[in-house]
N, CA, C and O of each residue as an XYZ file, in Angstrom:
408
protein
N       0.824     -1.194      0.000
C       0.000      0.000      0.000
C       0.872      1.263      0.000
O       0.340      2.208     -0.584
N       2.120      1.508      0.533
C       2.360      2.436      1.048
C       3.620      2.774     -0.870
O       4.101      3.746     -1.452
N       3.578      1.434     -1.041
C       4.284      1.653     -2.590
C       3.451      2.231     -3.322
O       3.593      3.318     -3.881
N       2.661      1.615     -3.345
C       1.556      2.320     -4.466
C       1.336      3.816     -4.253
O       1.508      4.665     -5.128
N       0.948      4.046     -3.033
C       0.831      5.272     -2.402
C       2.298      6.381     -2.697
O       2.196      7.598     -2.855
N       3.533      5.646     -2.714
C       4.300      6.677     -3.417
C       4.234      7.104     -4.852
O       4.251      8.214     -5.383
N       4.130      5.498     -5.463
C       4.156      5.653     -7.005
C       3.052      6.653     -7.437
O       3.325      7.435     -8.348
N       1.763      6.694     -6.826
C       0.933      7.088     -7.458
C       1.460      8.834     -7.383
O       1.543      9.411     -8.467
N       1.726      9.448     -6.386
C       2.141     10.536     -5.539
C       3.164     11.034     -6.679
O       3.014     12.151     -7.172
N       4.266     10.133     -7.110
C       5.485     10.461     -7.438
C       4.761     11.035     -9.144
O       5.249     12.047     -9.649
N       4.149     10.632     -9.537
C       3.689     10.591    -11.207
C       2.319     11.373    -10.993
O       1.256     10.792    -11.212
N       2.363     13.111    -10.427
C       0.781     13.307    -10.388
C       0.553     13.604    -11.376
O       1.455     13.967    -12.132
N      -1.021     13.562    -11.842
C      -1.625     13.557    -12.907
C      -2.731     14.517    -12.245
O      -2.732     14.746    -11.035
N      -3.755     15.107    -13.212
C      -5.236     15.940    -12.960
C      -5.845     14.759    -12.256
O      -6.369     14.900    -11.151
N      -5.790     13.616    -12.860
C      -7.359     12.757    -11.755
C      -6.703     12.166    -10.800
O      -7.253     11.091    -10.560
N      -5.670     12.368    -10.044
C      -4.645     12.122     -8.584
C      -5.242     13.440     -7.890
O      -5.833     13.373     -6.812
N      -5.046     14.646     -8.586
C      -4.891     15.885     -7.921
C      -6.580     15.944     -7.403
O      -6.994     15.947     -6.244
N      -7.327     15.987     -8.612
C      -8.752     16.157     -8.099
C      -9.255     14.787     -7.135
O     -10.070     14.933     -6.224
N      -8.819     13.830     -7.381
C      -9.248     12.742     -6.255
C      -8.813     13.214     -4.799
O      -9.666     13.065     -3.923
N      -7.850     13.648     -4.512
C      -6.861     14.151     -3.666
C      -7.750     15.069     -3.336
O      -8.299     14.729     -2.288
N      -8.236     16.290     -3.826
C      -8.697     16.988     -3.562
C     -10.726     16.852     -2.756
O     -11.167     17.380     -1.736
N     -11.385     16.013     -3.697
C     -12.642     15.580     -3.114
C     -12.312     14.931     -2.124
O     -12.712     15.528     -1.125
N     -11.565     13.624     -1.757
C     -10.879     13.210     -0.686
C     -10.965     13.951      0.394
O     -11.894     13.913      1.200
N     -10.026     14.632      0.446
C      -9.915     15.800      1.841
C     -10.702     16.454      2.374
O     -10.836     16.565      3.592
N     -11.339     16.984      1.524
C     -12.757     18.285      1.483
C     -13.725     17.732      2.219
O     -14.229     18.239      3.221
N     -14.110     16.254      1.534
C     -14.864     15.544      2.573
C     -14.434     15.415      3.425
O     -14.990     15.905      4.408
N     -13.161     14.671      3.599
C     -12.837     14.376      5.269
C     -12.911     15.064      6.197
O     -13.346     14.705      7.291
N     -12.351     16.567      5.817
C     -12.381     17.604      6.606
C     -13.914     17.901      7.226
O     -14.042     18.405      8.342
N     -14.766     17.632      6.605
C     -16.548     18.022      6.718
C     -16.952     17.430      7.367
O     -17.990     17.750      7.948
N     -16.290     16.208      7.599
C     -17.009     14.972      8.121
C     -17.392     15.382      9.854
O     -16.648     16.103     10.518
N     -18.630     14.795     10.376
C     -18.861     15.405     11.891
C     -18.160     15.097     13.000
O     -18.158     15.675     14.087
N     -17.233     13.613     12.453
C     -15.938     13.463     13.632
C     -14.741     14.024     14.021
O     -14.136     14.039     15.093
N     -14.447     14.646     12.539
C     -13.812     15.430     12.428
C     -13.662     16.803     13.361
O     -12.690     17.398     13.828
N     -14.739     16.959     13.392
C     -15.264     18.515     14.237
C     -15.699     18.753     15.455
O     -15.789     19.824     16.055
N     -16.054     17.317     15.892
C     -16.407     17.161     17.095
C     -15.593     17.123     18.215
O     -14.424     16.972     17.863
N     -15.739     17.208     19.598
C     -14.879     16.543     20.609
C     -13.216     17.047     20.893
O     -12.608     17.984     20.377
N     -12.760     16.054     21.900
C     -11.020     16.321     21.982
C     -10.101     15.621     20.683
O      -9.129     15.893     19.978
N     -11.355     14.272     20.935
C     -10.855     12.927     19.532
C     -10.594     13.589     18.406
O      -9.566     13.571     17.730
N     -11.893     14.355     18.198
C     -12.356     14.425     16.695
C     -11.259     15.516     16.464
O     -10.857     15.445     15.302
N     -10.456     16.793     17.396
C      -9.373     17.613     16.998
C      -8.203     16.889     16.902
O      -7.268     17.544     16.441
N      -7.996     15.915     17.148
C      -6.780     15.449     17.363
C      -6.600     14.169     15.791
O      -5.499     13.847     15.345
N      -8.217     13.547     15.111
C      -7.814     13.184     13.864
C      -8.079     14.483     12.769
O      -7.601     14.537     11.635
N      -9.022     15.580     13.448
C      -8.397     16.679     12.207
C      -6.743     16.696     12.212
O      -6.072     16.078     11.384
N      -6.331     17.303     13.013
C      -4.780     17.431     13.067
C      -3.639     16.357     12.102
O      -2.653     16.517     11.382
N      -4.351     15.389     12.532
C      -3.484     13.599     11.589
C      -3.816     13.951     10.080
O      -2.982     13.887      9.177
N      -5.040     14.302      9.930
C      -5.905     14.686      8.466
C      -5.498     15.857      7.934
O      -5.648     16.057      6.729
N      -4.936     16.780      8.742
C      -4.352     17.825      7.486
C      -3.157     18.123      7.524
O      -2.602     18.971      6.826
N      -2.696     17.471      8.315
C      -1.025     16.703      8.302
C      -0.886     16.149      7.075
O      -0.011     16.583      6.326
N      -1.845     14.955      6.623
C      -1.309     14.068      5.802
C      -1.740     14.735      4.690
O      -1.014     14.708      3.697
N      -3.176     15.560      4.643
C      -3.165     16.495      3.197
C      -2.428     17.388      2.990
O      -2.722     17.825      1.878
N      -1.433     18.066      3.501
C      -0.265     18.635      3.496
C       0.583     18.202      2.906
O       1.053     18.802      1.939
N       1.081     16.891      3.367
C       2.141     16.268      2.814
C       1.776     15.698      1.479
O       2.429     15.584      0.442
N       0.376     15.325      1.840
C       0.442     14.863      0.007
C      -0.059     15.800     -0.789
O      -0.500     15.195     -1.766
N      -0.206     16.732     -0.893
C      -0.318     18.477     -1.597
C       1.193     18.890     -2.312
O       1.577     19.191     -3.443
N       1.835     18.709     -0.903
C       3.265     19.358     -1.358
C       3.984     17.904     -2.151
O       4.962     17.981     -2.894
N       3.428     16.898     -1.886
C       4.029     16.004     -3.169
C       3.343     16.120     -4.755
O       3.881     15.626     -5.746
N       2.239     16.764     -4.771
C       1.488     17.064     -5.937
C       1.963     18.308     -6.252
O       1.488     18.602     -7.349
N       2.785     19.336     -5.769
C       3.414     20.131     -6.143
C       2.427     20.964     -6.037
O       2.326     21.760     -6.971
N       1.221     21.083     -4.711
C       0.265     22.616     -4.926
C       0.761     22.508     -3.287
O       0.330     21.816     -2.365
N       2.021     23.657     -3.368
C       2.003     24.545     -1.858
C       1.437     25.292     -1.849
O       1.377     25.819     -0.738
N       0.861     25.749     -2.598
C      -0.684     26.760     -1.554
C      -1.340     26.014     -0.900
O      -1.744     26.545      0.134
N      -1.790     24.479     -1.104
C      -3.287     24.031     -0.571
C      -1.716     23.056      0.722
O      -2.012     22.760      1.880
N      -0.919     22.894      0.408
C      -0.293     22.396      1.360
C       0.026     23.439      2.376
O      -0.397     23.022      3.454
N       0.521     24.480      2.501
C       0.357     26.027      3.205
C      -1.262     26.339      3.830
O      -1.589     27.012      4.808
N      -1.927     25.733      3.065
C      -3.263     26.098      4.120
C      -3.703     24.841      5.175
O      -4.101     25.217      6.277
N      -3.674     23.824      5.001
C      -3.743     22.088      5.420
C      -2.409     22.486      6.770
O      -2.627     22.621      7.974
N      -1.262     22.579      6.155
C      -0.416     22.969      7.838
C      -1.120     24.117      8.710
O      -1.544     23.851      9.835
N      -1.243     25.508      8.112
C      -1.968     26.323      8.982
C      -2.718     25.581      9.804
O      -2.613     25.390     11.016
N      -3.769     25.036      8.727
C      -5.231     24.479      9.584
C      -4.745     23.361     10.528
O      -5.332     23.454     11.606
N      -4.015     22.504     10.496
C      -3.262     21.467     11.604
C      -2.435     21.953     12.468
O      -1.978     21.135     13.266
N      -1.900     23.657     12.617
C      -1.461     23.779     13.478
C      -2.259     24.776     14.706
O      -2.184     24.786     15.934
N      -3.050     25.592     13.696
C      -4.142     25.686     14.682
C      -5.268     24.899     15.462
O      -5.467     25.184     16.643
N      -6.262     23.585     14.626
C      -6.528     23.041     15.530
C      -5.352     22.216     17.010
O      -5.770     21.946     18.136
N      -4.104     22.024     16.579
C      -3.269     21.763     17.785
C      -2.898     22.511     18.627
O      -2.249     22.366     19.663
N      -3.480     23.581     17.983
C      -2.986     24.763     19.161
C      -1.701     24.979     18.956
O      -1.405     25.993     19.587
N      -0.818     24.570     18.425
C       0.630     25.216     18.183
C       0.805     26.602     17.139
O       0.362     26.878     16.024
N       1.576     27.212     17.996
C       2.292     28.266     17.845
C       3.623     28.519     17.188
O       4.615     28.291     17.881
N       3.819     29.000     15.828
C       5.474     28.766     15.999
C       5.544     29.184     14.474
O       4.491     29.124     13.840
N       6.545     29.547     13.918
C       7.394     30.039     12.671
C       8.356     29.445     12.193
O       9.496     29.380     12.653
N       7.747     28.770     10.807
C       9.381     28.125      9.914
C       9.432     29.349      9.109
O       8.577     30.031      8.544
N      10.941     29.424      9.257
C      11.590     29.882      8.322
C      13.215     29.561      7.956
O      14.046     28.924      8.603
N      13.309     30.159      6.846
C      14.667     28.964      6.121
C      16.091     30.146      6.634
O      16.052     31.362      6.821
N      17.083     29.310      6.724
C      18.473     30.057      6.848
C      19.644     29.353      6.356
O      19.599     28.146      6.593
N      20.715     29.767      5.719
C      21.784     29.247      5.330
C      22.693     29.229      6.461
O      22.792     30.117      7.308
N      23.548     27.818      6.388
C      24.266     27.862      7.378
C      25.211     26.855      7.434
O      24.832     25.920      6.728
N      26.381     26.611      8.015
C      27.020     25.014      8.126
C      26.436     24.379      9.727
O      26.079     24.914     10.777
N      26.582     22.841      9.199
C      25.955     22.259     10.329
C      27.594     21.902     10.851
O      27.817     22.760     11.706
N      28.495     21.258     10.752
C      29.277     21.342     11.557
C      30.752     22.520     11.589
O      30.751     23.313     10.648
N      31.565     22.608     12.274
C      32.446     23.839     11.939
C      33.565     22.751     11.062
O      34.710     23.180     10.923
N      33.413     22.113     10.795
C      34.270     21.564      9.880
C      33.837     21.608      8.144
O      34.661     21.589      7.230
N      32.533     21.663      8.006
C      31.671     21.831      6.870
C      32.560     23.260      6.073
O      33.032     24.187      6.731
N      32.631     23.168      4.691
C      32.923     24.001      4.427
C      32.091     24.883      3.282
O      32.301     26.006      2.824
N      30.846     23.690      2.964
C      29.450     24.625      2.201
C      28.380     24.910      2.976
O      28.206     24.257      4.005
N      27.496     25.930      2.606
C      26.563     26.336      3.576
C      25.284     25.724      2.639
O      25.178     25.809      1.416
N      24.539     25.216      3.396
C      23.313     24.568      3.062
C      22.149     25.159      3.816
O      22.360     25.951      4.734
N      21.023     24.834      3.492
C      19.894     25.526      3.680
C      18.834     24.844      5.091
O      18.797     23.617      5.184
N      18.322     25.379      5.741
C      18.372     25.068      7.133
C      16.692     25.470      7.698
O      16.482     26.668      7.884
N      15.760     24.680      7.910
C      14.417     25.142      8.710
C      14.642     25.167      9.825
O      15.024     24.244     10.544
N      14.341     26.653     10.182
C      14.340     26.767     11.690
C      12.977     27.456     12.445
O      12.524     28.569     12.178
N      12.469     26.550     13.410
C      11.620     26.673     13.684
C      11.614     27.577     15.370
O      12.173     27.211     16.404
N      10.963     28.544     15.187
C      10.750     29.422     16.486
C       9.208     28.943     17.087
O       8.289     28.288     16.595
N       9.423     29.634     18.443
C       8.081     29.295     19.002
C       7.700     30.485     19.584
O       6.614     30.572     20.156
């Protein structure tokens, strides 16, 4: 499952993207979703994973809104942003770096 689930991911096509897309929309609607401590805690899992598979379909906008929305229902607080930098002092190229504030 989880092969298929890349392959399909890795090769998107329009009827991946729009399946992907009715997919979520519902899930998100759904009344368990919305309900309760439970029901915030599988929104959160649910637009986690539409996130990640957004930004593998190559639409970071709808992946940029799916994290928002998962980090507000978790209640987390906090700022990525990117910086160049070496990771050790022996490194002698600077590579690119998420750093996350809170």
């Amino acid at each position: 499952c989880a092969r298929l689930y890349r392959e399909v991911l890795l090769a998107p096509s329009i009827q991946v993207y729009d399946a992907a897309l009715e997919s979520f929309a519902a899930a998100v609607t759904m009344p368990a979703v919305v309900a309760g401590e439970r029901g915030r805690a599988l929104g959160v899992r649910l637009h986690t994973e539409a996130a990640v598979a957004f930004d593998l379909l190559g639409r970071h906008d709808l992946c940029r809104s799916h994290t928002s929305a998962a980090m507000e229902l978790a209640r987390m607080a906090c700022t990525l942003t990117g910086a160049l930098g070496k990771r050790t002092k022996f490194q002698t190229f600077t590579t690119s770096h998420l750093v996350v504030t809170t």
